[in-house]
C-alpha positions as CSV (number, residue, x, y, z in Angstrom):
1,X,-2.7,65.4,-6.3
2,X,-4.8,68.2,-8.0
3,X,-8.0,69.6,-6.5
4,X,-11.0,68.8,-8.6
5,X,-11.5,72.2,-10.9
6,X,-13.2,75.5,-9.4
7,X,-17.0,75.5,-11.5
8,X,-20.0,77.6,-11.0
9,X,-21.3,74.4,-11.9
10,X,-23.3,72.0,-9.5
11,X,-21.5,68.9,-9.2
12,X,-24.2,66.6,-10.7
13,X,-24.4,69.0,-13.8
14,X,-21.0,67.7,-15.2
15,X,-21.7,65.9,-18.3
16,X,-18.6,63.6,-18.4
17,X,-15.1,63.8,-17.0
18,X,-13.6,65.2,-19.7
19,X,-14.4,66.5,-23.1
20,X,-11.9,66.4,-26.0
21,X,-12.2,69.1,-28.5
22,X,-10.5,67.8,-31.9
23,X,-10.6,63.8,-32.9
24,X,-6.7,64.3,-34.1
25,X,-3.7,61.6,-33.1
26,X,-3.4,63.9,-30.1
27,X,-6.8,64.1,-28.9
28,X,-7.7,60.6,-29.6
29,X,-4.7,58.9,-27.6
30,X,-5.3,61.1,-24.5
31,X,-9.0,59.7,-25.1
32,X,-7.5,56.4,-24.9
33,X,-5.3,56.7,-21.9
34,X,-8.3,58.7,-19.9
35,X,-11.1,56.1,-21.1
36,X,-8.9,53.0,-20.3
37,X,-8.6,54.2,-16.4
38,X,-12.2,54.5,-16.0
39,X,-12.6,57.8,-16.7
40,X,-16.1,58.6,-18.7
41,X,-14.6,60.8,-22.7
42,X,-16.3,62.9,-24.7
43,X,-14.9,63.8,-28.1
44,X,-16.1,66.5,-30.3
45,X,-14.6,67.2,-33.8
46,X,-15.8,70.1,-35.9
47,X,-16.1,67.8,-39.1
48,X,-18.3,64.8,-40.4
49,X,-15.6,62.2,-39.8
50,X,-12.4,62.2,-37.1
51,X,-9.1,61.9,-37.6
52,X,-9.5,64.3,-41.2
53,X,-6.2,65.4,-41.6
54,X,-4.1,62.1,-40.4
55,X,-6.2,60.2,-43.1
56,X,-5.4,63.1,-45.7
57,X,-1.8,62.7,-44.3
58,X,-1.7,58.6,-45.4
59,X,-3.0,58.2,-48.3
60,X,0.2,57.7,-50.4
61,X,1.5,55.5,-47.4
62,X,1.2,56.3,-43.5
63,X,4.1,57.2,-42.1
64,X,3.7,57.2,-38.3
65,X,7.4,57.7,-36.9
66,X,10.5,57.0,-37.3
67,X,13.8,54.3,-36.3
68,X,16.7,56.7,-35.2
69,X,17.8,56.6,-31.9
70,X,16.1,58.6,-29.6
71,X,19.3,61.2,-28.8
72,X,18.9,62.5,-32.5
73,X,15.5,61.8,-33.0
74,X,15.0,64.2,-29.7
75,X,16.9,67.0,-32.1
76,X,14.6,67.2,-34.8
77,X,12.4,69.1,-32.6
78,X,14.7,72.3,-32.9
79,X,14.3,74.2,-29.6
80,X,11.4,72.7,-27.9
81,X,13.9,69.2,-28.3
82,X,14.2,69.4,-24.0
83,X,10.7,68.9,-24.0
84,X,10.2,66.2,-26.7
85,X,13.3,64.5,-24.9
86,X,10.8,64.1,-22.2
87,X,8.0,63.0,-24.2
88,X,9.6,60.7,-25.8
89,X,11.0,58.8,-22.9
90,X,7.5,58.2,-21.9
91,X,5.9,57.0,-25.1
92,X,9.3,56.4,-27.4
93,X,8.9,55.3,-31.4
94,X,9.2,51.9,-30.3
95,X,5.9,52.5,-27.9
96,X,4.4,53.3,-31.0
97,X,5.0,50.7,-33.1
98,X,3.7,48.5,-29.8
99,X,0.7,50.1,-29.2
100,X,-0.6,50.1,-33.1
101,X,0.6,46.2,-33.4
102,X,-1.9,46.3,-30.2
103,X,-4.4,47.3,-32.8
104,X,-3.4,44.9,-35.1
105,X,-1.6,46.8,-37.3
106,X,2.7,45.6,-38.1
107,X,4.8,48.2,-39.4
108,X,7.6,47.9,-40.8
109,X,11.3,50.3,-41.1
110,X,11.5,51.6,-44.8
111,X,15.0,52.2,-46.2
112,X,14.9,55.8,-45.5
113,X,14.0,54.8,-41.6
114,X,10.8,55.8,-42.0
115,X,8.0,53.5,-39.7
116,X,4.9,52.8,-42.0
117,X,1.8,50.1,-41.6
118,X,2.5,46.8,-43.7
119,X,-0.4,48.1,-45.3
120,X,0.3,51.7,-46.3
121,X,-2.9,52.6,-45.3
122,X,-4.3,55.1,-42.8
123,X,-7.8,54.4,-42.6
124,X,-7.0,50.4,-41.6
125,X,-5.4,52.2,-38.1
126,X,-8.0,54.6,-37.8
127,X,-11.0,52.5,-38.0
128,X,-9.4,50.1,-35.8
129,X,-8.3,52.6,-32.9
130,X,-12.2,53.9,-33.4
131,X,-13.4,50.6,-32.3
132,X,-11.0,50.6,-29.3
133,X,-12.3,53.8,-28.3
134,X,-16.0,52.7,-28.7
135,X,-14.9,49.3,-26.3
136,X,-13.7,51.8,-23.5
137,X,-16.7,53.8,-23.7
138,X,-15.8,56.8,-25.2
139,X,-18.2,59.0,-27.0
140,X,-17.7,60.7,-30.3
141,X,-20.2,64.0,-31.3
142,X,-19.3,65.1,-34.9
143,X,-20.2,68.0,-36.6
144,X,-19.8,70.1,-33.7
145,X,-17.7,73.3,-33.7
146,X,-16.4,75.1,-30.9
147,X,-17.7,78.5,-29.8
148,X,-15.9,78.8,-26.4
149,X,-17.3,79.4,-23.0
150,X,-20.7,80.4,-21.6
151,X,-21.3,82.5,-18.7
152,X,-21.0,79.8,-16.7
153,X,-17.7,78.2,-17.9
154,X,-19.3,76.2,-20.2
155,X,-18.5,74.8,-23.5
156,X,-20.4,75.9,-26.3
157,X,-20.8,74.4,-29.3
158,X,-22.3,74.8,-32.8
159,X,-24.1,71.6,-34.1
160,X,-24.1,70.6,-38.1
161,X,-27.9,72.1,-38.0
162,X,-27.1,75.2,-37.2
163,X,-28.2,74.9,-33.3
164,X,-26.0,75.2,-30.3
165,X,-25.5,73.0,-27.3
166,X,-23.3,73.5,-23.8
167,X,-21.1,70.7,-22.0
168,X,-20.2,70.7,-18.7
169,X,-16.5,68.5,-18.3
170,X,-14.9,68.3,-15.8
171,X,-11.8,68.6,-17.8
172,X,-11.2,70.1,-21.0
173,X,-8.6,68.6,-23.5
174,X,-8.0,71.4,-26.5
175,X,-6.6,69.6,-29.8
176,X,-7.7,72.0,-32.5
177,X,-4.3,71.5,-34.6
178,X,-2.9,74.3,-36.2
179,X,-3.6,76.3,-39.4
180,X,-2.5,74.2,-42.3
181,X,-5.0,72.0,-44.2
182,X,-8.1,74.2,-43.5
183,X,-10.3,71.5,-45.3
184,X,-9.4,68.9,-43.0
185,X,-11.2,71.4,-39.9
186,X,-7.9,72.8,-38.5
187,X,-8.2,76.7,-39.6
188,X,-6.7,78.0,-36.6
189,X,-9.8,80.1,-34.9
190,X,-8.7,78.7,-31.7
191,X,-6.8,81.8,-31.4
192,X,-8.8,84.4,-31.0
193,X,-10.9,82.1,-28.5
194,X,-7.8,81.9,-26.0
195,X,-6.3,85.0,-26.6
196,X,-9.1,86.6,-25.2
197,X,-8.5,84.8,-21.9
198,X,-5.2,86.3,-21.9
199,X,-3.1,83.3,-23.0
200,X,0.0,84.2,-24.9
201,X,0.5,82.9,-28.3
202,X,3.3,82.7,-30.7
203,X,1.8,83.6,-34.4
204,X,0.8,80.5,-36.3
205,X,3.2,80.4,-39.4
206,X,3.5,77.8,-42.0
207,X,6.0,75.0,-41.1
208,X,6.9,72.1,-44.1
209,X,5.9,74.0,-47.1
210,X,7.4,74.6,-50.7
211,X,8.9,78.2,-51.7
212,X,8.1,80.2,-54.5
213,X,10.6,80.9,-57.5
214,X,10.8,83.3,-59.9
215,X,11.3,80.7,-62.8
216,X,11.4,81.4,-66.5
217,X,7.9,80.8,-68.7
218,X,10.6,77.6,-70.5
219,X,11.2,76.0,-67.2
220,X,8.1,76.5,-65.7
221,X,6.4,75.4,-69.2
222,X,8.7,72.5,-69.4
223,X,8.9,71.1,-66.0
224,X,6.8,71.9,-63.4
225,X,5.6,69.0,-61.9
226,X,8.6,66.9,-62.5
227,X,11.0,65.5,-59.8
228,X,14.7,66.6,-59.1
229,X,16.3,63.9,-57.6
230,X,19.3,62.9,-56.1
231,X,20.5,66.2,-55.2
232,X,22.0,67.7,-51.9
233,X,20.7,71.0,-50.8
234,X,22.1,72.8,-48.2
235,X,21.1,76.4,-46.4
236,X,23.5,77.9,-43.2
237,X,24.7,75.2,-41.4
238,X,22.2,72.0,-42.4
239,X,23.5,69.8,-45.4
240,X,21.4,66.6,-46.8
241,X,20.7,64.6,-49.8
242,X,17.3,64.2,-51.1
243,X,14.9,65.3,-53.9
244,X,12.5,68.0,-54.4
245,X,9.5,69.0,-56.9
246,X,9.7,72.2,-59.6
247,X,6.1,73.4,-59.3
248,X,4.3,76.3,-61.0
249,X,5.3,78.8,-58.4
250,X,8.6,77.4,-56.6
251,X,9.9,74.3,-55.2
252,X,8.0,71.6,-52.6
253,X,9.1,68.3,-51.4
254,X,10.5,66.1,-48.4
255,X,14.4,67.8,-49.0
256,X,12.9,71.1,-49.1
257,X,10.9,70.4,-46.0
258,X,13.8,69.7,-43.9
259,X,14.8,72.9,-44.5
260,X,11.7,75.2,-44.4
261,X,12.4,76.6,-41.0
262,X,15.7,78.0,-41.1
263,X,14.5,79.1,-44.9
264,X,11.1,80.6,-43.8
265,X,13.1,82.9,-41.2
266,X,15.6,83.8,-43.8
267,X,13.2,85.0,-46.0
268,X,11.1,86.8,-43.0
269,X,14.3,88.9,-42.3
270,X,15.3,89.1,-45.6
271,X,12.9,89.3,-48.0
272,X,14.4,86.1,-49.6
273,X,17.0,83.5,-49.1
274,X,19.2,81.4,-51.1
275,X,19.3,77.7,-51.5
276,X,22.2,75.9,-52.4
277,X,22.0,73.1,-54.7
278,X,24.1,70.2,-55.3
279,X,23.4,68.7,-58.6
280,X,25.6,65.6,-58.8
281,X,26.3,65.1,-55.0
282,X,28.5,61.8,-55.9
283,X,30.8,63.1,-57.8
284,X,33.8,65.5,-56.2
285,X,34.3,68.9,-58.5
286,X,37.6,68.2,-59.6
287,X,35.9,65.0,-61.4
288,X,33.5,67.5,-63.1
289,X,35.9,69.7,-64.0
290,X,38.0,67.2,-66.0
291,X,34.6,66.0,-67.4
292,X,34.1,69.1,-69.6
293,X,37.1,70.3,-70.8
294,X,36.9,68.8,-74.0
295,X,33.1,70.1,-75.4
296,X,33.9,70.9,-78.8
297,X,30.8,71.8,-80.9
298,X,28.3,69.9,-79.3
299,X,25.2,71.9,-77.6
300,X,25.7,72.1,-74.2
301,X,22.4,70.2,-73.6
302,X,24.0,67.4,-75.3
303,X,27.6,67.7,-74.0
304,X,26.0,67.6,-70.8
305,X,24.1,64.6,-71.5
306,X,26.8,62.4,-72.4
307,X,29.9,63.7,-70.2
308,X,27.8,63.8,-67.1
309,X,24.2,62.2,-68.0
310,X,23.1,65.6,-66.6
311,X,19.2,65.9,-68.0
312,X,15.8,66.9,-67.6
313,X,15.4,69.1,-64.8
314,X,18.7,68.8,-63.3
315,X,20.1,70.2,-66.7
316,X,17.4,73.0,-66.9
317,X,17.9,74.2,-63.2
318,X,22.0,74.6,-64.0
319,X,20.9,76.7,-67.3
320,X,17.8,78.7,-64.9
321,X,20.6,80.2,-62.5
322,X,24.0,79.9,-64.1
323,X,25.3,83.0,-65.4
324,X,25.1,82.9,-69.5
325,X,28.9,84.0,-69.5
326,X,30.1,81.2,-67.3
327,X,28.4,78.3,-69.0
328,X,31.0,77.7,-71.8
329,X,33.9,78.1,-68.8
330,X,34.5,74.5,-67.4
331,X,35.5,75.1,-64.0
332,X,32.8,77.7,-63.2
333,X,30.5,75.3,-64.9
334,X,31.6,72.8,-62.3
335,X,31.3,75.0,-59.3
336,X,27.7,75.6,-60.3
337,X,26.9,72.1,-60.6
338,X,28.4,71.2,-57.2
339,X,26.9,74.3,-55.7
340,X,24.2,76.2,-57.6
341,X,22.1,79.2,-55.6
342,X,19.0,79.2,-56.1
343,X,16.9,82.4,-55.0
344,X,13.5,81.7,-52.9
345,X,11.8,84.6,-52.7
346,X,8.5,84.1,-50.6
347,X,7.0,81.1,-48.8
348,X,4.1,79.1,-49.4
349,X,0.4,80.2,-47.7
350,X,-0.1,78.7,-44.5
351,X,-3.4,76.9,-45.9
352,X,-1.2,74.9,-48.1
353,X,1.5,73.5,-45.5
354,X,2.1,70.4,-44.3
355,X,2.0,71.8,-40.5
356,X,2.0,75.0,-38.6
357,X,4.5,76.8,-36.6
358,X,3.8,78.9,-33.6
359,X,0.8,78.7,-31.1
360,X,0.7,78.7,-27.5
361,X,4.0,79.7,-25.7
362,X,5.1,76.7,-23.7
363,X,5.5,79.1,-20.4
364,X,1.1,79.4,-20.7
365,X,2.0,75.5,-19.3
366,X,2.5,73.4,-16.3
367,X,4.5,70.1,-16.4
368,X,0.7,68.3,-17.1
369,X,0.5,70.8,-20.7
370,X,-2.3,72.5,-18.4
371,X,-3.0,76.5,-19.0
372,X,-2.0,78.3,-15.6
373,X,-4.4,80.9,-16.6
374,X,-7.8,78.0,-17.2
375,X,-7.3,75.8,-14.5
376,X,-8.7,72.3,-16.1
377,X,-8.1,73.4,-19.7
378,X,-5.4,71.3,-21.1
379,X,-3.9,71.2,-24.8
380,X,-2.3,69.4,-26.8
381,X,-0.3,68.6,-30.5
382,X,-0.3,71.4,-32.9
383,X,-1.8,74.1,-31.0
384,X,2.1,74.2,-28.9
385,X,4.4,76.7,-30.4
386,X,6.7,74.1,-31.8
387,X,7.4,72.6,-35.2
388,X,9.4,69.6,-36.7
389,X,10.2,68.1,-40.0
390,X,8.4,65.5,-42.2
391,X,9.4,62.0,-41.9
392,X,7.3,60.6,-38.6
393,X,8.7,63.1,-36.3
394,X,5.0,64.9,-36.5
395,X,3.0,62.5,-36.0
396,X,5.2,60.8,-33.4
397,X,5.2,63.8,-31.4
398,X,1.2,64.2,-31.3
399,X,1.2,60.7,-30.3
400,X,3.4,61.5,-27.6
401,X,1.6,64.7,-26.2
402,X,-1.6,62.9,-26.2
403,X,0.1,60.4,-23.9
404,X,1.8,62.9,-21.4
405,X,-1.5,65.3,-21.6
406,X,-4.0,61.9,-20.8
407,X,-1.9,61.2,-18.0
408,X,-2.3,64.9,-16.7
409,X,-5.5,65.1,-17.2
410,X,-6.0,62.0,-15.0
411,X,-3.6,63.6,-12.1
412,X,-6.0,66.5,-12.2
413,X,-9.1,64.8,-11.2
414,X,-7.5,62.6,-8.9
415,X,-7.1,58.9,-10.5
């Protein structure tokens, strides 16, 4: 057991056990799992309204994890997978889907995999976790934005008036998120805060963002906004089917998402990187081949049409990056089709990602997620160096932090 944290405090001047700084899924569960043994929770979240971003995150359908096994669900995580391995075999997928049935919310497994709330909706959970909270006696402050430390080792904090206030925890849970989604509160200022302690941090990067393309003025006239689906993309080693969005500047979308990592340091080394496109991922090349031997007259917009029912913006990608020579030749035609490069050249601005790469090195942190250099400082979801890819692994894996960091926090002061 942990010895209650060195202050320059009094001990009657502690204004609760712990303060939480960011009303996120992490910050709220370790609320949860502190509150519910006893423990007296503070929460303060920089905007009007908690939870900002995971509301944000479900309005076209919440989806809070997902239903593969746990050995390649574990894997998703890249190279921080030992640690989510560990995580997750304390609060798995299936803990999840228990604990918001606790709230009174069922899921259910979408066809993808995918866990969602029978009813699609993220502010249902929310309000019903907030109530929860409230019954164990935990306190929410809004509109206050951290400043850091006082002189004492205090928290300071800027209140929605313009006037500043110090807290005195015993503990202090950090879950300021990363830098993605500004709007929503997480702007990543957190940084220079700890950095100035000395605590080393990886640079926040964007993580699940589109790509920018140099398209054409006809495709990007014609078809941004539209869906390209049913294609395989694949970049190095990582192959999967899926679909993607043309947008005024590049390409965005769940497919592309999978492989923004491995793409995003490509194009950091390289100044770009190329993405390899499988238009018809059903059909073998020889088939395609023999498809378009016989074209005749016909444009190739409508040969295409009715030898492959190759359209829209499937048709206008092959014509965007096919050599002009090698569109009348058959069998380089079908090589393109079944494997057509497609140049990004430049990533997406951090403030318009999905999540954030980098942040605090793991080796700042004991086994508890405490920072060896601010003993009683704890953290906790997006402000780790770690990233993972869209489809419930996110969210699952704040869940899972605020678990393991609640439980910490409790070893520290002694319950």
């Amino acid at each position: 057991m942990t010895d209650a944290p060195d202050t320059a405090l009094s001990p009657d001047a502690f204004s609760s056990d712990v303060a939480i700084i960011g009303a996120g899924p992490a910050g709220l569960m370790a609320a949860e799992v502190i509150a519910a043994a006893g423990r007296s929770v503070a929460v303060y979240e920089r905007m009007p309204t908690p939870a900002r971003k995971l509301l944000l995150a479900g309005r076209g359908g919440l989806n809070l994890t997902h239903s593969e096994a746990l050995d390649a669900f574990t894997t998703r995580y890249g190279a921080q997978a030992p640690l989510f391995a560990d995580l997750l075999a304390a609060f798995s997928p299936a803990d999840l889907r228990d604990w918001a049935t606790g709230l009174g919310i069922e899921t259910f497994v979408g066809s993808s995999g995918r866990v969602f709330p029978v009813q699609m909706k993220a502010s249902t959970l929310v309000r019903a976790w907030l109530r929860r909270l409230e019954g164990l006696g935990v306190t929410l402050h809004t509109r206050h934005r951290w400043l850091g430390w006082d002189e004492r080792g205090a928290l300071r904090f800027q209140r929605g008036d313009g006037s500043e206030t110090t807290v005195a925890p015993r503990a202090t849970l950090l879950a300021l998120g990363g830098a993605s989604w500004p709007r929503t509160g997480s702007d990543g200022a957190w940084t220079e805060l700890l950095a100035a302690r000395g605590v080393d941090i990886a640079p926040l990067r964007p993580s699940n963002m589109g790509f920018e393309v140099p398209w054409s003025d006809h495709l990007r006239e014609r078809f941004a906004g539209q869906p390209v689906k049913s294609v395989g993309l694949a970049f190095a080693d990582r192959r999967l089917k899926g679909e993607f969005v043309v947008t005024e500047t590049g390409i965005e979308g769940g497919a592309v998402y999978a492989l923004s990592a491995p793409l995003r340091d490509a194009i950091e080394r390289e100044g770009w990187a190329a993405l390899t496109i499988d238009l018809m991922p059903d059909l073998p090349e020889s088939a395609i081949a023999k498809r378009l031997r016989r074209r005749g007259a016909e444009s190739l917009s409508t040969f295409l049409k009715k030898s492959l029912s190759l359209t829209g913006p499937r048709a206008a990608l092959l014509r965007e990056f096919t050599p002009a020579s090698e569109l009348s030749d058959p069998a380089a035609l079908a090589r393109h089709i079944k494997g057509l490069s497609m140049v990004l050249t430049g990533v997406r601005p951090i403030e318009r990602a999905i999540s954030t790469a980098g942040g605090i090195r793991l080796a700042e942190l004991d086994a508890s997620l405490m920072l060896t250099r601010l003993p009683g400082t704890f953290v906790a979801g997006e402000m780790l160096n770690w990233e993972a890819p869209t489809g419930g692994y996110l969210l699952q894996g704040c869940f899972a932090m605020g678990a393991r960091v609640g439980k910490g926090m409790l070893g520290y002061l002694g319950g």
